[in-house]
ROGUSE-815269 format. One record per residue: y negated, z, x of N, C-alpha, C, O in turn. Coordinates in steps of 0.1 Angstrom, whole numbers, plus 5000, padded with zeros to 4 digits. Layout:
residues N
SITE  n.py  n.pz  n.px  ca.py  ca.pz  ca.px  c.py  c.pz  c.px  o.py  o.pz  o.px
SITE     Y     Z     X      Y      Z      X     Y     Z     X     Y     Z     X
...
This chain:
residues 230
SITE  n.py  n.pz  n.px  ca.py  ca.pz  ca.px  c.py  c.pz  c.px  o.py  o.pz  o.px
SITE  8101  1113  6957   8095   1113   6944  8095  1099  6938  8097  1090  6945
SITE  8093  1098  6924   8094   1087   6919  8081  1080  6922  8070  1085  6923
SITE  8083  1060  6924   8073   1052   6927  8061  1057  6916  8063  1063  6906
SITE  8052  1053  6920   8040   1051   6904  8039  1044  6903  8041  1035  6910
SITE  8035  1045  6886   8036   1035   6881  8025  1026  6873  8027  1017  6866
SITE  8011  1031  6876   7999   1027   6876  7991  1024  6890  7995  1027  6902
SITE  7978  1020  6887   7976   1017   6899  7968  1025  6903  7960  1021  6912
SITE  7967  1039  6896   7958   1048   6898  7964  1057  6901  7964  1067  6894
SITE  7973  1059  6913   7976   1064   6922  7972  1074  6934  7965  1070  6943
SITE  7977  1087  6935   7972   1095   6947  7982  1094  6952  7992  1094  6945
SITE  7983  1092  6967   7991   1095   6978  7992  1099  6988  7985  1093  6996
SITE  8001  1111  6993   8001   1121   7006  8012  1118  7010  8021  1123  7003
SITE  8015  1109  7021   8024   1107   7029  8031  1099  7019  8026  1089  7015
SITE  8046  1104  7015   8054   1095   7006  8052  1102  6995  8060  1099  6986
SITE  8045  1108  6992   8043   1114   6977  8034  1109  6972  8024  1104  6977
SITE  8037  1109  6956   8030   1098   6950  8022  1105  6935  8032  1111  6931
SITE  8013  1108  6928   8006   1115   6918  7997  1106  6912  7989  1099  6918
SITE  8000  1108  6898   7997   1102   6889  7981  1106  6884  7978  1118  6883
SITE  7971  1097  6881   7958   1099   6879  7952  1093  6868  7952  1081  6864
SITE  7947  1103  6863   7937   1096   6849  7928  1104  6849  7930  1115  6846
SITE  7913  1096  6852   7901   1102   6849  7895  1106  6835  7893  1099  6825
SITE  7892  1118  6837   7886   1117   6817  7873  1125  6819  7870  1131  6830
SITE  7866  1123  6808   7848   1123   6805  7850  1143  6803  7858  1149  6796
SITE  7841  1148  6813   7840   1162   6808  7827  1166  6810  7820  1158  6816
SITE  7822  1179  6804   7811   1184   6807  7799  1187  6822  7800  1199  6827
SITE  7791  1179  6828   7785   1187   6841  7783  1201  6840  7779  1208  6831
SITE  7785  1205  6852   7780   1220   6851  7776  1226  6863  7781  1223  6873
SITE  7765  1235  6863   7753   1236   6873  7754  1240  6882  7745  1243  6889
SITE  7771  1241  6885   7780   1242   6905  7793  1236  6901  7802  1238  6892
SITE  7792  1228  6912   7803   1223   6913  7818  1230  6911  7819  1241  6917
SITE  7828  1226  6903   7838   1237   6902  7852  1232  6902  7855  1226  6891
SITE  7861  1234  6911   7878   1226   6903  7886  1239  6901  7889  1248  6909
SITE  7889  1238  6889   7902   1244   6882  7915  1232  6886  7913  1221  6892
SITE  7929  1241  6882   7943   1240   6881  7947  1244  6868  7943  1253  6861
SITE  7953  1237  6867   7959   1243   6850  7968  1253  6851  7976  1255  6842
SITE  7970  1261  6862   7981   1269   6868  7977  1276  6877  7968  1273  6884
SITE  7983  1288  6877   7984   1291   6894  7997  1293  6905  7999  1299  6916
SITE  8005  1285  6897   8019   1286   6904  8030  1276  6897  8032  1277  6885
SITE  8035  1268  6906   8042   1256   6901  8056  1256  6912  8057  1259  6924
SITE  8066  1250  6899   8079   1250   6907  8077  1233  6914  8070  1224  6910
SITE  8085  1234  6924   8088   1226   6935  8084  1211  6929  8093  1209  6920
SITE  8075  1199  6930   8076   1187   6921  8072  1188  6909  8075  1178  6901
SITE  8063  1197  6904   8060   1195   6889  8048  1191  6891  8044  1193  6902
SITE  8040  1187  6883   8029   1178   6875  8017  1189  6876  8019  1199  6869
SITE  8007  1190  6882   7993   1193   6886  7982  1190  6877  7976  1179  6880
SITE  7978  1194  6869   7962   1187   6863  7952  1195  6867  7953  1207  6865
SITE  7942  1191  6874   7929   1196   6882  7918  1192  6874  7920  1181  6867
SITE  7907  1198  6872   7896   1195   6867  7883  1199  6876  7880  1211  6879
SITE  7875  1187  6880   7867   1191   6888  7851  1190  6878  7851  1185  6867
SITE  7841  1195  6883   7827   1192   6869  7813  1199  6881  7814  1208  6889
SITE  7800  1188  6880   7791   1201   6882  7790  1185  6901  7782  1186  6911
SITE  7799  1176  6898   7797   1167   6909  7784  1156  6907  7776  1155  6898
SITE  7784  1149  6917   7775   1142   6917  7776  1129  6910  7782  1122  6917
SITE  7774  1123  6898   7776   1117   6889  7780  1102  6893  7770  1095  6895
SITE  7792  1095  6894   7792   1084   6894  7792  1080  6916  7789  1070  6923
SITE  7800  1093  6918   7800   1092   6933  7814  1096  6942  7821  1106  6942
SITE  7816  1083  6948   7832   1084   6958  7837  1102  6960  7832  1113  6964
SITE  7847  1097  6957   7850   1112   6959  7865  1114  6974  7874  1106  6977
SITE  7864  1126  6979   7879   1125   6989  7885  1138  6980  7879  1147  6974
SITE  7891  1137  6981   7903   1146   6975  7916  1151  6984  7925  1143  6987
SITE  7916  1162  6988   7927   1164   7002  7934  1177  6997  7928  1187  6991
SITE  7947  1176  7000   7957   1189   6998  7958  1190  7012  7959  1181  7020
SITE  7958  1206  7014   7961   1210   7030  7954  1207  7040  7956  1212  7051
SITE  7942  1198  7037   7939   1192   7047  7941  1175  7048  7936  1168  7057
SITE  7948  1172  7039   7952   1158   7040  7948  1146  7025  7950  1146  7013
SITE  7944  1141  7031   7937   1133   7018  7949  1127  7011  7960  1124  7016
SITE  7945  1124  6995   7952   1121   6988  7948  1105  6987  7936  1104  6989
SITE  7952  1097  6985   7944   1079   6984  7957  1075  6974  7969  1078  6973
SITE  7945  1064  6965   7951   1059   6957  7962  1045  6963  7961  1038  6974
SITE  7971  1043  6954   7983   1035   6958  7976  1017  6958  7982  1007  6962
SITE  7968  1018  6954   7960   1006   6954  7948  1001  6965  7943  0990  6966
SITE  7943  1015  6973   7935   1014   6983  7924  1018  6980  7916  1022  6989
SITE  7920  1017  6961   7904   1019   6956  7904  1036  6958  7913  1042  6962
SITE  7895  1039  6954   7888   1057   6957  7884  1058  6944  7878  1050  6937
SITE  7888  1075  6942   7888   1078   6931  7869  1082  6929  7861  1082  6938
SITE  7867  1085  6917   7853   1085   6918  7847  1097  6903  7853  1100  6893
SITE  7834  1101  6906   7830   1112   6890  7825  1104  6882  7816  1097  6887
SITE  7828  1103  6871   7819   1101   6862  7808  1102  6858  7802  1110  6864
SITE  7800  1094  6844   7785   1097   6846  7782  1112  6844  7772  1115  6849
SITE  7789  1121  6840   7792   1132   6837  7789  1142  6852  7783  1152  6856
SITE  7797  1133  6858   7796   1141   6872  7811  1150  6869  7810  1162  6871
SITE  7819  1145  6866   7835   1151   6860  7847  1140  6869  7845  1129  6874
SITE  7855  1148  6870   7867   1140   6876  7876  1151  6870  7876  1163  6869
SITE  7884  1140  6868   7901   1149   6864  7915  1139  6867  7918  1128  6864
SITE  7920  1146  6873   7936   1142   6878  7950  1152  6879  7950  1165  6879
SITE  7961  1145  6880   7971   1153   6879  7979  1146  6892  7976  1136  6898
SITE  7989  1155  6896   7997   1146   6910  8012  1156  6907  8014  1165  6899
SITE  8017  1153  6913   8033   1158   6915  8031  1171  6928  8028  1167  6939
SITE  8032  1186  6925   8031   1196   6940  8041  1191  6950  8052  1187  6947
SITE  8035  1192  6962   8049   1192   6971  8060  1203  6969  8059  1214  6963
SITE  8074  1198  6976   8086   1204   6974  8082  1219  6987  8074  1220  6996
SITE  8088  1225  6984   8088   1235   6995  8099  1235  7012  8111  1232  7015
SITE  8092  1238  7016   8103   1242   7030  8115  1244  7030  8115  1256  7026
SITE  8124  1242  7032   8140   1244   7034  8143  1260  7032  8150  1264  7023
SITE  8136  1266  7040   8135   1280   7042  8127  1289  7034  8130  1301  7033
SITE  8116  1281  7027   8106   1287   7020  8109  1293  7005  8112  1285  6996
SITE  8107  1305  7002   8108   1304   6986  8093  1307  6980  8093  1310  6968
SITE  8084  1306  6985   8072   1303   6983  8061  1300  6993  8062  1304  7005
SITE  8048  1290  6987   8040   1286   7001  8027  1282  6989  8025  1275  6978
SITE  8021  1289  6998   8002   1284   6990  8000  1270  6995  8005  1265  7006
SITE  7993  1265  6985   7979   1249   6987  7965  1253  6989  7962  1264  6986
SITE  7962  1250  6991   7943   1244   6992  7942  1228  6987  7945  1217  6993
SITE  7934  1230  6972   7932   1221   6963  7916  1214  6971  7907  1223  6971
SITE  7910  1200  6977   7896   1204   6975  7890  1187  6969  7896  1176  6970
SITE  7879  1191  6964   7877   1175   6963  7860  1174  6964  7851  1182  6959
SITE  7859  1164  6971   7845   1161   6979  7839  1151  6975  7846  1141  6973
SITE  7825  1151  6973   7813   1141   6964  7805  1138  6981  7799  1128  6980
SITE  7805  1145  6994   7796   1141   7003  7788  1155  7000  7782  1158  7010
SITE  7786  1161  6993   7774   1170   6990  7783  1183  6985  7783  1195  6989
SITE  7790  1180  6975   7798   1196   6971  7809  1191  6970  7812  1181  6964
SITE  7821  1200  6978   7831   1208   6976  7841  1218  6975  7848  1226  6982
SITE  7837  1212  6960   7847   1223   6955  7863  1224  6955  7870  1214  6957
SITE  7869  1238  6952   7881   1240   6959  7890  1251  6949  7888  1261  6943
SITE  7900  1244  6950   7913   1255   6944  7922  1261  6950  7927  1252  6957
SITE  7927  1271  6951   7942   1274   6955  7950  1275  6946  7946  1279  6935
SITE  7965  1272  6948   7975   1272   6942  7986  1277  6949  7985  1280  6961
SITE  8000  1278  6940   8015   1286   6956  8024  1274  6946  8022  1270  6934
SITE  8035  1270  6954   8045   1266   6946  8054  1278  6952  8053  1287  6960
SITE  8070  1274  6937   8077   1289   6943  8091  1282  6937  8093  1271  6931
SITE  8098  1289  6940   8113   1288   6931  8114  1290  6925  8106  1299  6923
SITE  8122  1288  6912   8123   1294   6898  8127  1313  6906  8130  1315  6918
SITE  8127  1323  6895   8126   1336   6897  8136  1340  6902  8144  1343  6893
SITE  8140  1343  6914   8153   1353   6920  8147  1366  6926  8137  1372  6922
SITE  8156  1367  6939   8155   1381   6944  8165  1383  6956  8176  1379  6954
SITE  8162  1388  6968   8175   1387   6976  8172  1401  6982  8163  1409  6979
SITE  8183  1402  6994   8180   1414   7007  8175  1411  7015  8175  1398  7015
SITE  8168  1416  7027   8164   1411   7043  8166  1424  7047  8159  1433  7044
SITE  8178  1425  7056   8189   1416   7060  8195  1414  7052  8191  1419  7041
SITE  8207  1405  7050   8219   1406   7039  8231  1407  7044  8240  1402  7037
SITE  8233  1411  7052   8246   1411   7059  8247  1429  7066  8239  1435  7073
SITE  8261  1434  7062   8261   1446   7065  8271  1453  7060  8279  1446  7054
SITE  8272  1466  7059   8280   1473   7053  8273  1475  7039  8262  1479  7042
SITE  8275  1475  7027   8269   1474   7017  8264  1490  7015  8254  1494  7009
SITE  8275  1500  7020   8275   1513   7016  8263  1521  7023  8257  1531  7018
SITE  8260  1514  7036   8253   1521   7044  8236  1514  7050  8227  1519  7056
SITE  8238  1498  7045   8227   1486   7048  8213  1492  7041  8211  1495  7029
SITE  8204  1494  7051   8192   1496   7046  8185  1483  7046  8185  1476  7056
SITE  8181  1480  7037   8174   1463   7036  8159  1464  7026  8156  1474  7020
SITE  8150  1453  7025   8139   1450   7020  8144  1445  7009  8153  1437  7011
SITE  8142  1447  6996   8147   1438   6989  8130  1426  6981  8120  1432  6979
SITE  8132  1416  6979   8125   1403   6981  8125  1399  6967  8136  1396  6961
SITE  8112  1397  6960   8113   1388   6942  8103  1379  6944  8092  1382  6950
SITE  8106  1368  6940   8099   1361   6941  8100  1347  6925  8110  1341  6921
SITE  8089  1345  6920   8084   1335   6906  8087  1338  6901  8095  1332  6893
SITE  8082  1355  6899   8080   1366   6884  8070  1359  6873  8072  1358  6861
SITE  8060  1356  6881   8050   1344   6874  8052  1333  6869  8047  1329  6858
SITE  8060  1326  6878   8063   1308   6877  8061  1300  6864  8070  1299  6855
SITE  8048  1293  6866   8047   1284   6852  8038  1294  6839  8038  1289  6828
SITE  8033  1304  6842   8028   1310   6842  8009  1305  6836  8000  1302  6843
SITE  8010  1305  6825   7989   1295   6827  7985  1305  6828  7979  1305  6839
SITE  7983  1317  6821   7978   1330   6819  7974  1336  6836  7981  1333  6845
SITE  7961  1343  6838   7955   1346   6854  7967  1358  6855  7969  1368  6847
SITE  7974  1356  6866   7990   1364   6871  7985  1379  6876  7976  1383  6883
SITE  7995  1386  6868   7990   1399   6862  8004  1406  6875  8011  1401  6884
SITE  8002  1419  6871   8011   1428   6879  8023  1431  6872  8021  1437  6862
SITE  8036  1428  6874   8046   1428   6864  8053  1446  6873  8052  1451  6884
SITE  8058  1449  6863   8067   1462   6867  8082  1456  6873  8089  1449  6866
SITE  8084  1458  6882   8100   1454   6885  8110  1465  6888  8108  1475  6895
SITE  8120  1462  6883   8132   1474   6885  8143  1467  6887  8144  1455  6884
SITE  8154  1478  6894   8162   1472   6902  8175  1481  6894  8175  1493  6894
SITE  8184  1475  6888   8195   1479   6883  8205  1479  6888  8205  1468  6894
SITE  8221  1486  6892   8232   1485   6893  8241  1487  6887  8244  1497  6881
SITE  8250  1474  6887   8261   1472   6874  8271  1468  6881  8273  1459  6890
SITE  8281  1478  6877   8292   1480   6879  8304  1467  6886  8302  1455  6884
SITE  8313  1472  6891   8326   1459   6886  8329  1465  6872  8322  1460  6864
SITE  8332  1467  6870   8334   1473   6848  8320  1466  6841  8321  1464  6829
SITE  8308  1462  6846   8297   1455   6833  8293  1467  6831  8293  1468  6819
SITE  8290  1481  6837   8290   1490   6828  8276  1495  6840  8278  1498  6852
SITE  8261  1496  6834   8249   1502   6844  8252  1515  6850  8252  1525  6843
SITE  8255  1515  6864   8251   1529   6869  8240  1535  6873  8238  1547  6872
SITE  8229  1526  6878   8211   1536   6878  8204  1524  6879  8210  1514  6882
SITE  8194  1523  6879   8182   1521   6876  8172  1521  6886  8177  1529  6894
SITE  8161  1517  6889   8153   1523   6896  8140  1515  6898  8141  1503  6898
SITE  8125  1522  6901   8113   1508   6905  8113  1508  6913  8110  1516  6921
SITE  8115  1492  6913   8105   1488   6931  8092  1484  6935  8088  1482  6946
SITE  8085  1485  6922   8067   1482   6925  8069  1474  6917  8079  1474  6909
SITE  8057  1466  6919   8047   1459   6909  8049  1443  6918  8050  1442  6931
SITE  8051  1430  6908   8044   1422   6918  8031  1417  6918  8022  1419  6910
SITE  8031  1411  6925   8016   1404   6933  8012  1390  6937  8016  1388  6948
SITE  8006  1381  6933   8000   1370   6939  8002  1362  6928  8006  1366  6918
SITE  7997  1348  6931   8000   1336   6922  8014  1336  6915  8013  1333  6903
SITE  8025  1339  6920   8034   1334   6919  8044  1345  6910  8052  1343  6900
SITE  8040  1358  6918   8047   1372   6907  8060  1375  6923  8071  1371  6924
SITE  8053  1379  6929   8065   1381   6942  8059  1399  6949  8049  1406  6948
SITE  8072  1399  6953   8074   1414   6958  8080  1417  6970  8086  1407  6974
SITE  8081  1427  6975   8086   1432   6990  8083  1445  6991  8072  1451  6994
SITE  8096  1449  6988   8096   1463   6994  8097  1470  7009  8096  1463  7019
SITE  8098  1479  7009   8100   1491   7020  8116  1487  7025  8123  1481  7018
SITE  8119  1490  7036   8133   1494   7038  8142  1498  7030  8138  1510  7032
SITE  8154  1501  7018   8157   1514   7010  8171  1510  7013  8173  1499  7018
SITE  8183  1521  7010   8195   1519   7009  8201  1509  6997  8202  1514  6986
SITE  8205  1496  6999   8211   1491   6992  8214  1498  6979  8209  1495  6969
SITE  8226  1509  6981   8233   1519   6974  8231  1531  6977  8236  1537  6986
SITE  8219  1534  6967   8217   1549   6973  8227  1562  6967  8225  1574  6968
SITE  8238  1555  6961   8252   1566   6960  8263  1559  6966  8260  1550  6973
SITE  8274  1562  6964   8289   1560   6968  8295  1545  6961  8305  1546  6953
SITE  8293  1538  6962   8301   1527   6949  8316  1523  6956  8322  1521  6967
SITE  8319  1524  6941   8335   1519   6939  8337  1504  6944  8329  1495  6940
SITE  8347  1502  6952   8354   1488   6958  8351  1479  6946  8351  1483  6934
SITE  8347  1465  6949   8349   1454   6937  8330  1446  6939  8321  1446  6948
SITE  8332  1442  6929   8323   1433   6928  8312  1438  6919  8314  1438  6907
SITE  8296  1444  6925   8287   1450   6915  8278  1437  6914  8282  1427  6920
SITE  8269  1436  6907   8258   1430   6905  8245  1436  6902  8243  1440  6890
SITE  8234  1436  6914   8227   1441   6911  8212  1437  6907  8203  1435  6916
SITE  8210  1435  6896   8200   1430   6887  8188  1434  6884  8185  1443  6876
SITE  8177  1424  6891   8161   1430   6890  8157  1420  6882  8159  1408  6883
SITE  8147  1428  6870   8142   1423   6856  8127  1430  6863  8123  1432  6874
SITE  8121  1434  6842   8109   1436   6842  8107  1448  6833  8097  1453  6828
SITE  8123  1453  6834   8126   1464   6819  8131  1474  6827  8138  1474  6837
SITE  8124  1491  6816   8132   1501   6824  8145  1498  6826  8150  1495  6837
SITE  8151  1500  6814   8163   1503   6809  8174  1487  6811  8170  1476  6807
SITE  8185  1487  6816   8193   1473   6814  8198  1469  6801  8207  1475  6796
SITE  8193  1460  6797   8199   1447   6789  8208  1438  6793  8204  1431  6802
SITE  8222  1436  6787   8227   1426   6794  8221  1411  6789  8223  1400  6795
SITE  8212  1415  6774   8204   1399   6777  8193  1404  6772  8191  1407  6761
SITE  8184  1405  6783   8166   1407   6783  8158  1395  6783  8163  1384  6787
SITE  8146  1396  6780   8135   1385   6781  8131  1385  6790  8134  1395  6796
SITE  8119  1375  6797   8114   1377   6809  8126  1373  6825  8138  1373  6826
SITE  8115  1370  6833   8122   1366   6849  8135  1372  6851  8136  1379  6841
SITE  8144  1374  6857   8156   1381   6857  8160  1373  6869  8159  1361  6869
SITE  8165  1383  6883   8175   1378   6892  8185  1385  6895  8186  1397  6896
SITE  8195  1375  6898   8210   1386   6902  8213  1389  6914  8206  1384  6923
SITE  8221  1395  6918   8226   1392   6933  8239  1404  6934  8240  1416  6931
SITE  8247  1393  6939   8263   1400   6936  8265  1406  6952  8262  1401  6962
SITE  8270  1419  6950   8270   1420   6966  8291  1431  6961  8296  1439  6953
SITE  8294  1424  6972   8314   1429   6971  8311  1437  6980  8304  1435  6991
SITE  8319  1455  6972   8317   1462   6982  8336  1462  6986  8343  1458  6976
SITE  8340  1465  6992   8354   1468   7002  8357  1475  7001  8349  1484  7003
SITE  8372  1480  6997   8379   1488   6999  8379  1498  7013  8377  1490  7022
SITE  8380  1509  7017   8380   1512   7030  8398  1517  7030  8403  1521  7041
């Protein structure tokens, strides 16, 4: 991530997040908001904590691990008993297409705590993905239906379309609803192809719409699967 470039710095390991305290309201429990509940890999965090102990050192730890500023000083509440900051989320796991935080930040006396998920921008895949396409029973997997998201993450409808090698939809179908911070899903076992498909290259496309659009609004993932001549 990029150095900072003030001296009001948080830092977790080599990660570096940008800080500016601002004046907010006390309030009669301690409390930290996120301005989110789901952030792509590296983006920008603003937390608001209120309801602390006025004018007192505070620790601040993601995961478990304290954040310290790049200068060595400690971040601290206001007469207010307010603290606010923003930092950069960590990148995700190699493997990972989404992974929860634990936000917490500590006066000695209260704290308070957030969760957050970082995710991928919106796709979708199989588990397994390897197989005969005609006969593969697989899970199919959505994930940052939500992503970026401020609004508290609702249940979206997901459907699973198949489109031809011609561009031309052959059916339709739902796979549930998603779920969590982030807008992620997991199905049951099902047949890839629950009819016969023709040799070539289909694309099969999960939105948030009955019916297929070849240009709809909202999350959209593709996933090309070549079926074989026999």
């Amino acid at each position: 991530m990029p150095r900072a470039r003030s001296r009001n710095a948080l830092l977790l390991g080599a990660s570096a997040a940008l800080l500016a305290c601002a004046p907010a309201t006390a309030a009669a429990h301690a409390t930290l908001t996120t301005d989110a509940r789901c952030y792509a890999p590296g983006a920008p965090l603003r937390m608001t904590a209120d309801g602390l102990t006025p004018r007192a050192p505070l620790t601040v730890a993601l995961d478990g691990r304290r954040l310290t500023y790049g200068d060595g000083t400690s971040p601290a509440a206001d007469a207010a008993g307010s603290f606010a900051s923003s930092f950069a989320v960590p990148a995700l796991a190699p493997a990972a297409v989404q992974q929860g935080h634990r936000l917490v930040v500590s006066d000695g006396t209260h704290r308070p705590h957030a969760r957050f998920a970082v995710s991928r921008p919106a796709g979708g895949d199989f588990q397994p993905a390897s197989g005969d396409p005609r006969t593969l029973q697989a899970r199919v997997r959505v994930w940052g239906f939500a992503l970026g998201d401020k609004r508290p993450a609702g249940r979206l409808p997901v459907w699973l379309h198949w489109v031809s090698p011609a561009g031309k939809p052959r059916r339709s179908a739902a796979l549930g609803s998603t779920g969590g911070p982030c807008g992620a899903l997991t199905t049951a076992p099902r047949r890839v192809f629950p009819f016969a498909p023709e040799p070539g290259r289909w694309t099969l496309v999960i939105d948030t719409h009955r019916r297929y659009r070849v240009h709809a609004s909202g999350p959209r993932a593709k996933i090309p699967v070549h079926v074989r001549a026999r």
